[in-house]
N, C-alpha and C positions, 0 to 999 in steps of 0.2 A: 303664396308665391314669393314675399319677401322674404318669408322666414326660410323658404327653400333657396335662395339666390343668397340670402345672406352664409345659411351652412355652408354652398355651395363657397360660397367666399372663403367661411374660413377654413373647408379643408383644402383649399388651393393657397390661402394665408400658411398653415403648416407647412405643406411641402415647398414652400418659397424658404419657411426657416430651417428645416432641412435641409437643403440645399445650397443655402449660404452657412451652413456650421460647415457641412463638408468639404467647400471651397476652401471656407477660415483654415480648416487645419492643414488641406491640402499646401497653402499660401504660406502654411509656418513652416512645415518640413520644408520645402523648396526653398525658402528664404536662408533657413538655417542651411542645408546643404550648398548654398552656394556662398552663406559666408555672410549676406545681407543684412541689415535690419529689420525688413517687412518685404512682403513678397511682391516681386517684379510684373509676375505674369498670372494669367490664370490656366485654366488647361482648356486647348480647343473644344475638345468635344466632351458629352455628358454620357457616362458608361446608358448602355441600354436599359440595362434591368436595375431600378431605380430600389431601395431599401437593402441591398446583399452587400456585406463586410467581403474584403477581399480573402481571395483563396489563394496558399499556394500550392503551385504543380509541379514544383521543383524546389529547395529549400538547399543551401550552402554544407557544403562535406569535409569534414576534418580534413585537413591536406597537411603534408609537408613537404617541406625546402629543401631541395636537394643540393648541396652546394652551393651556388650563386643563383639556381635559376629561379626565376617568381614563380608565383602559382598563381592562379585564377580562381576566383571565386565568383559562383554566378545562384540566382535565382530567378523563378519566375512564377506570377501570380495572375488572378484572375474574378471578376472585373477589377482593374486598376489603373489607377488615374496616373499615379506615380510612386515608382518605387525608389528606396536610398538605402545603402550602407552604412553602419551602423559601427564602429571599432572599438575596443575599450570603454565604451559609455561613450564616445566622442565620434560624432556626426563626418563623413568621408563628405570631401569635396565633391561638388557637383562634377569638374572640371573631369575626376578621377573615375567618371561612372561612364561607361557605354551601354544603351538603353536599345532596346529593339520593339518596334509594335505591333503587333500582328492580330487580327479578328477571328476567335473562335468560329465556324460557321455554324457548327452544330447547337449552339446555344446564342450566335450574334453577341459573343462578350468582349470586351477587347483585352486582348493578353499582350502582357507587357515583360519582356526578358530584360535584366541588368546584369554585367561584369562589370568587376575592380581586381586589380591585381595586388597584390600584397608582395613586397619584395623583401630581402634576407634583411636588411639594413633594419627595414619598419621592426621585424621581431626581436633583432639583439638589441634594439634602442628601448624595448620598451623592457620597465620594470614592475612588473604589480605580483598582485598576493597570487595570481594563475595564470595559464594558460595567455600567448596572446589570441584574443577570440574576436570576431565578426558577426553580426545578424542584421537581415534584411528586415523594414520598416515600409509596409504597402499600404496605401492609402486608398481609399474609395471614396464616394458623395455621404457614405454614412460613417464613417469610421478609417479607424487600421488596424493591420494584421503586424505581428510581428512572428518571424520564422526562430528555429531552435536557431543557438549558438552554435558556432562554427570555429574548433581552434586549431591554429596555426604556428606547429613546431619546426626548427629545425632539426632535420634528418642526419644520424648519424652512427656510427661504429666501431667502437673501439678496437685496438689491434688484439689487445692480451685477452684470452679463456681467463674468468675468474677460476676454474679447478678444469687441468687438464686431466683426460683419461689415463688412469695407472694399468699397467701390464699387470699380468698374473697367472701363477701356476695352480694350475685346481685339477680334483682329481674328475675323472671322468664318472660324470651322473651330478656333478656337483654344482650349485649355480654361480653363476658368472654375474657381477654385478659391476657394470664401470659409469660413472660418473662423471659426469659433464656440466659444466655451467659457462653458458657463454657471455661475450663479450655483453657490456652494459652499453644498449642502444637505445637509439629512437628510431622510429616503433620496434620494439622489444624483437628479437631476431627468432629465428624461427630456426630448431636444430634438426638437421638429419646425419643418420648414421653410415659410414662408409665400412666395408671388410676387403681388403684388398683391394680398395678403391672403387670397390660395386655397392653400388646404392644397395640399403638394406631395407625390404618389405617385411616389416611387421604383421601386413593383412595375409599374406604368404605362409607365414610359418608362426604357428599356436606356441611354440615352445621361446619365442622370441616375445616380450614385449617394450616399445620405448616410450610408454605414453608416460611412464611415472616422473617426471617431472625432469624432462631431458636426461635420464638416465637413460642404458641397456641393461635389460636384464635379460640372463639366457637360464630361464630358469633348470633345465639339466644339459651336463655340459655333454656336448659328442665330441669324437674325433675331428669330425668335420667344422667345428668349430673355433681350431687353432686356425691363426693368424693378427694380421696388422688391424687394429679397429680407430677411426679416427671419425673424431666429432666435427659436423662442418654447420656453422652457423652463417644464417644470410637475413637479410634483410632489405628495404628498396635502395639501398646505400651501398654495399659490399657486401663481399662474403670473407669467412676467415676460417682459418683451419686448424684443427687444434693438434696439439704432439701423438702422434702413434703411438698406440699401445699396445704392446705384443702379451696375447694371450694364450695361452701353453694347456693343453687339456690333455694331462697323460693317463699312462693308466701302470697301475702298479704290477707287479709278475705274480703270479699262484703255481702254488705245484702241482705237478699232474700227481697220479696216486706211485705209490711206491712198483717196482716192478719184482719179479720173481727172487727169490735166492738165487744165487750165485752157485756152480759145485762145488762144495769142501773144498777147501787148499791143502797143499802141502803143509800151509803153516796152522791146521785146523780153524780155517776163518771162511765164513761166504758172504759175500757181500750183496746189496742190493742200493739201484740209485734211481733217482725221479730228476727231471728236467724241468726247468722254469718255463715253461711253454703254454700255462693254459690259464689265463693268455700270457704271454710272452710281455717286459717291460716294454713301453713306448713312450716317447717322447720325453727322456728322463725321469720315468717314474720307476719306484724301488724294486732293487731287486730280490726275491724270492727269500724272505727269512727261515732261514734252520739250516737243516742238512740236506747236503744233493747225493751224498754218498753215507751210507750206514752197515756199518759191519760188526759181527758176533761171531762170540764162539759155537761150533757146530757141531762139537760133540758133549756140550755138556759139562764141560769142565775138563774131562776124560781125559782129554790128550795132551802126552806127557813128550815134547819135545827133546831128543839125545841132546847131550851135551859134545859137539862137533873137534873140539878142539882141548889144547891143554891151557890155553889163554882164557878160555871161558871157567877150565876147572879152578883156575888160580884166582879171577873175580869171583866165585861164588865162594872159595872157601874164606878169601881175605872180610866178605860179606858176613859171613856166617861169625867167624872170629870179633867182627866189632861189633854184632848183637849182641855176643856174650859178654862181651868189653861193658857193654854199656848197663847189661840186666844188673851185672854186679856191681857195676856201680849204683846203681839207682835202689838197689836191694842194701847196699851200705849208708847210704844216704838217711832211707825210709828208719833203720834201727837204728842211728844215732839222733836220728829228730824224737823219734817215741822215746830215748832216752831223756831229752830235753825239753820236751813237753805233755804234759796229761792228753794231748791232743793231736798232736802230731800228723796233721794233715794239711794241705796246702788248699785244698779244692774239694768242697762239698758239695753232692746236690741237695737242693732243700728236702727231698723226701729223706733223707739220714733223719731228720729230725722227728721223722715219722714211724722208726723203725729199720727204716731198709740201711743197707746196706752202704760204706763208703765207698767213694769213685776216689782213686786215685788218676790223676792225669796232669802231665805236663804241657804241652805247647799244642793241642789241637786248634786244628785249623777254625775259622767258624762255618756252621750251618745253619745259612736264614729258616731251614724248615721244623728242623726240631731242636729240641731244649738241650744243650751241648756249652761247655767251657768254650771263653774266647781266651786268643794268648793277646797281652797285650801290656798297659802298664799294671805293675801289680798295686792291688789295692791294701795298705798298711793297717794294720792294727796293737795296739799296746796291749796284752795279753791281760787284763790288769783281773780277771776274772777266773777260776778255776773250777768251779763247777760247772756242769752239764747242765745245759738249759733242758726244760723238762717240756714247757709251753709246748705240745708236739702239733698247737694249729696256726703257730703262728703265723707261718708261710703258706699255707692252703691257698690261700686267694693266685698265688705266684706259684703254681707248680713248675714251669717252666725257667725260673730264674735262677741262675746259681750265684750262689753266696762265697766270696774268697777272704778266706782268714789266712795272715801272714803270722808265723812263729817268732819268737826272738833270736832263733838262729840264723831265720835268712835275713832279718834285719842286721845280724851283727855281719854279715857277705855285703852289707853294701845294695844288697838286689831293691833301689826302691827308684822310682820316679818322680814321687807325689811329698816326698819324706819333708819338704817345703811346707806343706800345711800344720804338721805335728811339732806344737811348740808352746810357745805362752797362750795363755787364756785370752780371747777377746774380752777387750774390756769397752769398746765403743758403745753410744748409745746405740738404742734400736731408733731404725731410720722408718719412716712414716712419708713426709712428705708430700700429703696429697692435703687439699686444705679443703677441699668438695663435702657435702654433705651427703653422708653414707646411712642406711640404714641397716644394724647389729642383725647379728647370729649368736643366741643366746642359746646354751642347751637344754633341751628338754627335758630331756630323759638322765639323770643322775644315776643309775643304774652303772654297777661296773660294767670295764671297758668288753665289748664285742669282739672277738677277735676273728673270726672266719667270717668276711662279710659276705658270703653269697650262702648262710642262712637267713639275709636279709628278705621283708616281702620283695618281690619281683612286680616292678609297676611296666605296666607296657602302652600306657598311653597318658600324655598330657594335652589338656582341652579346652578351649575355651568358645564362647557362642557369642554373638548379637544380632539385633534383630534390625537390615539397615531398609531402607525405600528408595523412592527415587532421588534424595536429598544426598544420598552415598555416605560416608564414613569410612570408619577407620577402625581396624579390630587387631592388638597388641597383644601377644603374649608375655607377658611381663616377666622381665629378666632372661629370656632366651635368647633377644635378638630374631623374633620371628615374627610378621607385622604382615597385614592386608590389608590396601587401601582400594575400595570401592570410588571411584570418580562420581560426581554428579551426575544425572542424569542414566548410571547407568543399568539402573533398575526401571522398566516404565512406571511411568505416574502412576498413582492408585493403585502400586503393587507393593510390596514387603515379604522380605525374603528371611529366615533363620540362619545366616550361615555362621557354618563351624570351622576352626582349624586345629590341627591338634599334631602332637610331634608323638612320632613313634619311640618310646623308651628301650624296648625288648629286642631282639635280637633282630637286626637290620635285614630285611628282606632283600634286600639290594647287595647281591654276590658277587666280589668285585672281578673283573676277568683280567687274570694275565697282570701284569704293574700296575693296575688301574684300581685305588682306593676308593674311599668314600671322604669328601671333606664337610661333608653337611649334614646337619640329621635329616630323617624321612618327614619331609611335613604334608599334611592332608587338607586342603579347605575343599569346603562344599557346601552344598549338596552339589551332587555330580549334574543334576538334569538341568541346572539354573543355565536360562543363557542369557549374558549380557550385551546391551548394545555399542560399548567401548570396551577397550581393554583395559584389566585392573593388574595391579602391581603387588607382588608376592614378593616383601624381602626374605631371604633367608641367607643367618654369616654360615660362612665358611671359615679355616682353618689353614688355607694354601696361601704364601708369600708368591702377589703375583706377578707372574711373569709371562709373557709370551714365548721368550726363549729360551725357559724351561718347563714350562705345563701346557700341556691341553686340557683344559675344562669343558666339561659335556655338562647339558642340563639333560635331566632325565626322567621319565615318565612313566610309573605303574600301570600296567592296561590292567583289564577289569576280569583277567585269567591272570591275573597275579607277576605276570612277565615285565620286565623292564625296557622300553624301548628307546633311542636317543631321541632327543627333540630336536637341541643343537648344538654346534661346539660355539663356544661365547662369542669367537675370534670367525664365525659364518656370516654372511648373508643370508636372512631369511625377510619373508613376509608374513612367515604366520607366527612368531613371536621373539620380542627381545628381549638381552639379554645384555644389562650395564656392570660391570664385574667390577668392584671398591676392595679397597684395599682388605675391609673385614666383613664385607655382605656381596650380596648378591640381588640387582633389583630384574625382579624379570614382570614383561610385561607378557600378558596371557587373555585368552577369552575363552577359555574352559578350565573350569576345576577337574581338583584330580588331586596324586600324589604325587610329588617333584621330587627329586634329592641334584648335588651338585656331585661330578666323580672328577677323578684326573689322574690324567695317564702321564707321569715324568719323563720328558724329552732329555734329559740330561742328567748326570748325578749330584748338579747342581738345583736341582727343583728342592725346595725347601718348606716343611710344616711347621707351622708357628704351634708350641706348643704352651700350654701354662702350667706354671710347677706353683705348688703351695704346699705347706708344710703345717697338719693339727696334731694336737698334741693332747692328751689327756691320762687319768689316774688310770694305773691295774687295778686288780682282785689287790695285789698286795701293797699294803701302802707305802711301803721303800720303792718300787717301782714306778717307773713312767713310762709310757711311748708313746713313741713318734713317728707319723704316717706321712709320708712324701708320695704326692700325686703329679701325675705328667697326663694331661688328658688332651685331647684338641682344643684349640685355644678360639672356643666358640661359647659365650655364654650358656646356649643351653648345656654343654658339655658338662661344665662347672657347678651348675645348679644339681647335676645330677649327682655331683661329689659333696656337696653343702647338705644334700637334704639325706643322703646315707653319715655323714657324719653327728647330725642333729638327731639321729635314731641311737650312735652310740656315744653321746653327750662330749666330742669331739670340739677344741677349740683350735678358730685358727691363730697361727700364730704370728705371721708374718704377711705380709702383702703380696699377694701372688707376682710371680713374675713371668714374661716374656721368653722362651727358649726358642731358637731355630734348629730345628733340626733335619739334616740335610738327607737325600736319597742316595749315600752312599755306600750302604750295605754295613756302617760300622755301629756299634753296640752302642748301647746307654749305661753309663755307668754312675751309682749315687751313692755316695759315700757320708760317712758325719765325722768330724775335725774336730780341733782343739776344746776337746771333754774335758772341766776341770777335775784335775787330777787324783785330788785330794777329795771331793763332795763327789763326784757322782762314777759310777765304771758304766761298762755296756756290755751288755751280754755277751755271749759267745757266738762266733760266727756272724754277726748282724754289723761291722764297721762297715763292708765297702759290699753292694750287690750289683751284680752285671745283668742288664736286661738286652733279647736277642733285638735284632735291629727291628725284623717283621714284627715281634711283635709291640713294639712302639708305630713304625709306620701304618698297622691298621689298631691304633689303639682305641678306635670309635668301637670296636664291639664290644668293650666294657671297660669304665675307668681303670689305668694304670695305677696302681701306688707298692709300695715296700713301706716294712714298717722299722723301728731301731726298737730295742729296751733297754731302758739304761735302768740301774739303781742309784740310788742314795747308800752311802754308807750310815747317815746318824736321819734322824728323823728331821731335826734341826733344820735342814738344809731345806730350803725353799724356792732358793733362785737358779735358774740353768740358763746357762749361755754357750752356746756353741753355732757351729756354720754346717750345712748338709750344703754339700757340692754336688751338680747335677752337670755332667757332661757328654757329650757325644765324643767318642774316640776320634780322630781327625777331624774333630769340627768347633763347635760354638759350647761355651760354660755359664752357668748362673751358680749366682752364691744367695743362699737363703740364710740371712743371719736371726738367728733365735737367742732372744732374751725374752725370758718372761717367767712369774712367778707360778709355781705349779697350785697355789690355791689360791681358790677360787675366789676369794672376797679378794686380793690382793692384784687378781693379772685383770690386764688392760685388755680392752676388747678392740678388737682388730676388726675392720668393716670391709667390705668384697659387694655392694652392691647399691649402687649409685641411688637415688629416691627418683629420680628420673624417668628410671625403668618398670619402677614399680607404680605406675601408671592404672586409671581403672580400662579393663580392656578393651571395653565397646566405646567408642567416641561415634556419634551419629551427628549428620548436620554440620554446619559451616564453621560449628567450632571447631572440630577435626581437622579442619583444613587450614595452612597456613597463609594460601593466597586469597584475599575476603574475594567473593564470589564474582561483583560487580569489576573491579580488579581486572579478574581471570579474563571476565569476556571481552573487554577493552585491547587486552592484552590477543586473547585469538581473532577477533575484528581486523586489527592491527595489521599480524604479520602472516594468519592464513594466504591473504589477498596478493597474489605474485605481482613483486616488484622489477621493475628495471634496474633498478641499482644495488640489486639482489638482497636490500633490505628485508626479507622476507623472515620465515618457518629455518631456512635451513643455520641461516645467521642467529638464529637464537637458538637453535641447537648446538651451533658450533659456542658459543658464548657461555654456553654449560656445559663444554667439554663433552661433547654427544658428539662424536666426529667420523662415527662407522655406520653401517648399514643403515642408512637415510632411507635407501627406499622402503621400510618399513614403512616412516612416516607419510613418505608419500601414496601408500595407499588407503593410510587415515581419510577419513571428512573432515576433522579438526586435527592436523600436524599439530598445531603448538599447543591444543589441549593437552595431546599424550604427551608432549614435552612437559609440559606444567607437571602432569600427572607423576612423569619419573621424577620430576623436582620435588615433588612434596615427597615423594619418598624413600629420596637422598638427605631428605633437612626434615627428617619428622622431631629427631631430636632439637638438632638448634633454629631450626626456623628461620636463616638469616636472609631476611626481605630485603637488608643495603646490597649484598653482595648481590641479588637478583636484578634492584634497582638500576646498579650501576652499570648491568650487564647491559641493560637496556636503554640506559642511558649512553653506551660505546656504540649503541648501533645508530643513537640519534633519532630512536623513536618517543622517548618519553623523558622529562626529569622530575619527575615526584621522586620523592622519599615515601617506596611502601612502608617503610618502618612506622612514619607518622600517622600511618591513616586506622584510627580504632574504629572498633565496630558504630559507632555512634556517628562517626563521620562516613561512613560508606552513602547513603544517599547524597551526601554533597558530593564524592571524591570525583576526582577526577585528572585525568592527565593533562598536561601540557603540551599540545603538538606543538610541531615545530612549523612554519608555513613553506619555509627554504626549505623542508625536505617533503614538501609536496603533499602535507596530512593535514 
């Protein structure tokens, strides 16, 4: 019985200490909330259900301040003895609490409701590392509860659209992309779309979407789609409205088919016409290209029109009389030049050299389609040679080129334009100038010189393979300028893939239509079945001086029946792949393999190909002899490689440093001539001073390298050194001068270098060394600015910061935007890798100040950035 009275004691001793701990702290909150030193009172009555931590049934809501007015902040908890606010770490006054007390019936618990008001003063006064925030503090006989945090901003709206919607003309079917970024608020504003002022339903119409990151996209354009479109952002503060943007969906004109013949006329002609009708231009789009009327003769030739009058017999005979005027002249001309030269021709086609027959011709007009004399400046030559050159291949590769040799009679007429170049010998050194580490072109083959280079083998593909995983890499074809970068991640784990890329050599399956050439070679990665879970980055250069206002560039795409189909034009909006155009590549970003090439269609006669001219040189069959081969190819590394590795088959040296040519799309000829020959040491064949190539076939010269060749002699054996200039010009346009000094043997000449060690890279890079941004880096950096900001620090800011300033909502249909940004970054800087310039990009935004340059791979577990806390990271 004691020992039962005494237990009995001490489990009523426990709940006595129980009950006084829960007082104590109850006594301390209340003390401290009112400011005291030790607590004043205690609480009338003791919660019902003795051992329960309070609950709550209501907890504090983020709010904001709307101008001046307070907000309220309430909570409410259960059993609880008493509840307090809680501000910055700092205890709210009792004074500032209004408390309510009501009795659960369903459970007999007593529930206790408090408010405090928070006014606009409290939040601008305070200044800490976040948010100003609030939490309720409920106390019970056992314990306290404390509720989530509650912050309390002020509310607000700026006047100005950070990017208002641009107007646009697009053709009809084509997508409409406008772009909107609102005002920087609190809480972040919310955008919807107006079209003439009518609210715009997205859940409405499938061809309409605006969720990509407050853009409008209309993916294919209708008629019904022209008008006013205007961005209206709101939020619990204001609404604002952004500038109209008038958008234009026309449609271009086609012709109906042609209509019947016409009857015979009097004048033997019938006509037939077709109308621009089907469909008819609308809304400023072009009208109907070619002919609306076309007429022929109807008899065949046949019909021989009277002569009406004696005005007409006196024009035909005064006609007739100045043909004859002129044969005879031109017939006395012809036999006092043959008297004055062994040669006596003005204009030969190179097949003469072959057998056939002379062209005599003076001033014909030019034709882009076939091999025909242009009139223009004439090209001079010093006669200094009198034998017939016999070489009958030496111009095979060029059957369409004509070669113009000038006699000494028409030079003593004065007839020259060019007569400025023929004079003293260059005596300047040979210019170099490049201080970069190059690696040589040695020849292999010592064999005399090749002269008809397409008995050459015929290679039709370049290849190369690696084998990447989900770690991703990087696969280089060294010296083309032709490069695929696999992203992280974009292979799944525990997979590995073979892929290949490889550039088409042999004749370009890609047929260009109408003005539209090819500026890129064919390149192939694969395998075709692979499918990736990001998109990967295909550079390929191009050869186009770009410009919007004078090329459209289309990217294009082999189907798997050999057809060629558009993807896109560079200068589109798309979502299913981009397309970053540089000044000498092209980065496009893709999620299927395949065949790609770049084409362009010249919006003007100003559209311009960068071409590259280089000039090798090497020994004949005879050893007085030398020559000289001047190539113009597209100014595309692979291009050039394709002209290094035919010269290294016929033991070919270069001789000079390639140079830069523009050449423009204005239908005028290429003319290449060679200059001050010393006089005395070396002559130059016949017919071979100055050759005129047609303009077509320079502007599609991708379907096989351009070059002409010179043959000069030596008079004495002796003679070792040549120096002279091959001039390479476009008629109305742009010239390069290739100056040639160099010893014609071989132990003596200086070797000339054309291909950086850079390039000559090994070609598979797998793994994080591939990459220029270290891994840990990269994801700090998507962590970052994935996450939409209110002060638009975001994805789109760091695209704009790498000059990425068009078709955004690609990105925005990415899951990681600034991965794929990273991603076209690494494959704009594969070469120089410059991490300060990225740094500092990032540093403009205010999200980061590391120096990526510092961080080696040995420090990536430590690295890390530096937020900033003023910008809220």
């Amino acid at each position: 019985m004691g020992r039962a009275a005494a237990a009995g004691g001490g489990a009523g001793g426990a709940r006595r200490w129980l009950r006084w701990l829960g007082l104590c702290f109850w006594a301390a909150g209340a003390a401290a909330a009112r400011g005291t030193d030790n607590g004043e009172a205690l609480p009338e009555s003791i919660p019902s259900a003795p051992g329960t931590l309070p609950h709550f049934i209501e907890e504090p809501d983020d709010a904001y301040i709307i101008k001046s007015n307070p907000i309220a902040l309430r909570c409410k908890a259960r059993p609880a003895m008493q509840i307090f606010f809680k501000c910055n770490g700092e205890w709210v006054h009792q004074n500032e609490h209004v408390s309510e007390e009501s009795l659960d019936e369903s459970s007999g618990l007593k529930v206790r409701e408090v408010f405090i008001n928070v006014t606009r003063q409290q939040v601008e006064d305070f200044h800490g590392p976040e948010d100003y925030w609030c939490q309720c503090v409920a106390w019970s006989h056992l314990g306290t509860s404390k509720s989530r945090k509650a912050s309390v901003r002020i509310a607000y709206l700026r006047k100005n659209f950070e990017q208002d919607p641009q107007g646009r003309e697009v053709p009809i079917e084509g997508m409409i992309v406008l772009h909107c970024r609102p005002p920087e608020g609190v809480p972040a504003a919310e955008v919807e779309w107006l079209k003439n002022e009518e609210p715009i339903d997205s859940e409405q119409d499938e061809n309409i979407d605006t969720r990509a990151d407050h853009n409008l996209i209309i993916r294919q354009a209708r008629l019904s789609d022209s008008g006013n479109y205007t961005c209206m952002a709101a939020n619990i503060v204001a609404k604002r409205r952004s500038l109209s943007a008038t958008v234009v969906v026309y449609v271009d004109g086609s012709w109906e088919v042609w209509s019947e013949w016409s009857v015979c006329s009097p004048e033997c002609e019938h006509l037939r016409i077709r109308e621009c009708t089907a469909p008819p231009p609308r809304n400023g789009g072009k009208f109907c290209e070619g002919l609306s009327q076309e007429s022929e003769n109807c008899t065949d030739g046949l019909c021989i029109l009277g002569i009406e009058n004696a005005s007409d017999i006196a024009l035909y005979s005064g006609l007739g009389a100045a043909v004859v005027a002129v044969a005879v002249l031109v017939i006395g001309v012809t036999l006092y030049r043959r008297s004055q030269s062994d040669y006596g021709v003005d204009v030969i086609d190179s097949s003469a050299l072959t057998g056939n027959s002379l062209l005599l011709n003076s001033s014909m007009q030019p034709d882009l389609t076939v091999s025909r004399t242009y009139s223009g400046p004439i090209c001079l030559q010093d006669p200094l040679d009198k034998e017939l050159m016999t070489e009958s291949s030496l111009f095979n590769p060029l059957s369409d080129i004509k070669v113009k040799v000038q006699s000494s009679f028409m030079v003593s007429l004065g007839v020259s334009e060019r007569a400025e170049y023929h004079g003293k010998n260059h005596s300047g050194t040979f210019p170099h100038g490049n201080n970069r580490s190059f690696s040589t072109m040695h020849p292999r083959n010592k064999t005399p010189y090749i002269q008809n280079m397409s008995s050459l083998p015929t290679r039709t593909e370049l290849r190369t393979t690696g084998v990447f995983g989900h770690l991703g890499g990087r696969l280089v074809m060294p010296n083309t300028g032709v490069s695929l970068l696999i992203p992280h991640g974009a292979i799944p784990e525990e997979n590995s893939w073979e892929i290949y890329m490889s550039i088409n050599q042999g004749e370009p399956s890609l047929q260009s239509d109408g003005s539209e050439v090819l500026l890129s070679p064919e390149v192939t990665c694969g395998p075709p079945d692979m499918i990736v879970t990001t998109p990967f980055a295909l550079t390929i250069p191009h050869c186009a001086d770009v410009s919007s206002e004078h090329w459209n560039i289309h990217l294009k795409k082999r189907t798997q029946q050999g057809k060629w189909e558009e993807v896109m034009s560079v200068e589109d909006e798309s979502t299913s792949c981009y397309c970053l155009l540089d000044p000498f590549a092209c980065h496009v970003l893709l999620d299927s393999f395949g065949t790609y090439a770049l084409t362009g269609e010249p919006i003007t006669d100003c559209a311009v190909k960068q071409l590259k001219v280089a000039v090798f040189g090497c020994m004949s069959c005879n050893s007085l002899d030398y020559n000289l081969r001047v190539y113009c190819v597209d100014n595309t590394p692979w291009a050039f490689q394709e002209v290094v590795s035919d010269e290294r088959h016929q033991g070919g040296q270069l001789l000079e440093e390639p140079k830069l040519l523009h050449f423009k799309g204005n239908t005028f000829s290429l003319q290449i001539s060679i200059l001050d020959i010393p006089p005395f040491l070396w002559r130059i064949k016949p017919f071979t001073a100055c050759q005129e190539v047609p303009f077509s076939r320079v502007w599609c010269s991708n379907r096989q390298p351009l070059h002409c060749a010179f043959s000069l002699e030596r008079y004495t054996p002796t003679t070792t050194q040549l120096s002279c200039k091959i001039c390479i010009r476009q008629l109305k346009g742009h010239e390069q001068i290739l100056q040639v000094q160099t010893s014609i043997l071989e132990s003596e000449r200086e070797t000339i270098t054309f291909f950086a060690q850079e390039d000559s890279t090994f070609p598979a890079q797998t793994g994080p060394k591939a990459f220029k941004i270290p891994y840990s880096i990269r994801q700090r950096i998507c962590a970052t600015f994935d996450t939409p900001n209110a002060k638009g620090k975001d994805w789109q800011m760091l695209a704009q910061k790498n000059s990425i300033n068009r078709n955004l909502s690609y990105f925005a249909t990415q899951s990681s935007p600034s991965a794929v940004i990273l991603n076209l970054w690494e494959a704009r800087h594969q070469h120089d890798g410059d991490l300060d310039s990225l740094a500092c990009a990032l540093e403009e935004i205010g999200r980061t100040h590391t120096k990526l340059s510092n961080i080696t791979e040995s420090q990536l577990d430590e690295a890390d950035f530096n937020y900033s806390r003023q910008n809220g990271l």
